[in-house]
C-alpha positions as CSV (number, residue, x, y, z in Angstrom):
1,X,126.5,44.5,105.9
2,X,123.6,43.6,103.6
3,X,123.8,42.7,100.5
4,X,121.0,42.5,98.1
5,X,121.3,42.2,93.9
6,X,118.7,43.6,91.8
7,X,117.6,42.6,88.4
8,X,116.3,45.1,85.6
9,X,114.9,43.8,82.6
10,X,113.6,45.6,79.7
11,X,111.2,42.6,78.2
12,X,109.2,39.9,80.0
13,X,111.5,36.8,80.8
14,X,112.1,33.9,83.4
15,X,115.5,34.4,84.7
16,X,117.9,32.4,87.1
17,X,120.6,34.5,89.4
18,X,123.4,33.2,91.3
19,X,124.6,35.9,94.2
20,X,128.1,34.8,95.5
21,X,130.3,36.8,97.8
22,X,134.2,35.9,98.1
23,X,135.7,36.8,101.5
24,X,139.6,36.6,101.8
25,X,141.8,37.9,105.0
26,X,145.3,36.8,106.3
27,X,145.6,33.7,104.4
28,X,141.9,32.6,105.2
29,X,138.8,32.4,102.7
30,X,135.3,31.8,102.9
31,X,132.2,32.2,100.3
32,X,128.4,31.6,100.3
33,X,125.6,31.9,97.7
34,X,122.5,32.0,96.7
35,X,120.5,31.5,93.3
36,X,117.2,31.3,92.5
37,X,114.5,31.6,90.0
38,X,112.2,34.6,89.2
39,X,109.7,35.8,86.7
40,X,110.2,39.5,85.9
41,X,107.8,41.9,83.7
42,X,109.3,44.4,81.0
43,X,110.5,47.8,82.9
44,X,110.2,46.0,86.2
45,X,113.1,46.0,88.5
46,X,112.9,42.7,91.0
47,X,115.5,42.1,94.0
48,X,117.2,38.8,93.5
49,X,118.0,37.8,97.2
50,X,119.5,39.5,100.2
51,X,122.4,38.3,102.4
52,X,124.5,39.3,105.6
53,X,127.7,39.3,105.7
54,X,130.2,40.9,108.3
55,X,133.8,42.7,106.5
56,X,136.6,43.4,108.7
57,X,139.6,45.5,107.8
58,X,142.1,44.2,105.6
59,X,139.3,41.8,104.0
60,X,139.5,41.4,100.1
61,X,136.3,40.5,98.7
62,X,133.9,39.8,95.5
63,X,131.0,39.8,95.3
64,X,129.3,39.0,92.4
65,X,125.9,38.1,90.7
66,X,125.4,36.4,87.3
67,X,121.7,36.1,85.7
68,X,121.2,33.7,83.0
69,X,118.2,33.4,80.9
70,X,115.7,29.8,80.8
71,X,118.2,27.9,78.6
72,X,121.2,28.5,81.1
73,X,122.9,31.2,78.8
74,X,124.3,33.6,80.7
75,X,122.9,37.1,79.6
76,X,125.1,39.8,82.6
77,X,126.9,39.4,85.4
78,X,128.3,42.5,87.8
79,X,131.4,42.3,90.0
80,X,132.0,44.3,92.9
81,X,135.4,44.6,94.5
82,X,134.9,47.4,96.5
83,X,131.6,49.6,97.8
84,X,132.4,52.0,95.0
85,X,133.7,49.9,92.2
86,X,131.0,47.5,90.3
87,X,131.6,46.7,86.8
């Protein structure tokens, strides 16, 4: 699977992201991320970065991304537990 978070913005802004997924199965876990910098115009929509990742049955997993604006405040973040259930 590919994952890639995507960041709308409704003003002109230097951002930083961090995209983290959580992996958890039969007692194991493993995580990666990635964060980053980016410069994004008002009503532009900019993808953050992309990953790969393989899910098995049975897997429980988060995946979530968390943008924060130049003086480290975080401004959203959006977690996704399953395909169909980001909040």
């Amino acid at each position: 699977m590919t994952l890639r978070g995507q960041v709308f913005s409704n003003a002109d802004a230097k951002l930083r992201y961090r995209l983290a997924v959580e992996r958890r199965n039969n007692g194991n876990r493993a995580s990666m991320q990635q964060s980053g910098q980016l410069i994004i115009k008002s009503g532009e929509t900019l993808a953050t970065s992309t990953m790969s990742t393989n899910f098995e049955k049975g897997d429980q997993w988060n995946i979530i991304l968390t943008v924060y604006d130049e003086a480290n405040n975080q401004l959203d973040q959006v977690i996704c537990k399953s395909l169909d259930k980001c909040r």
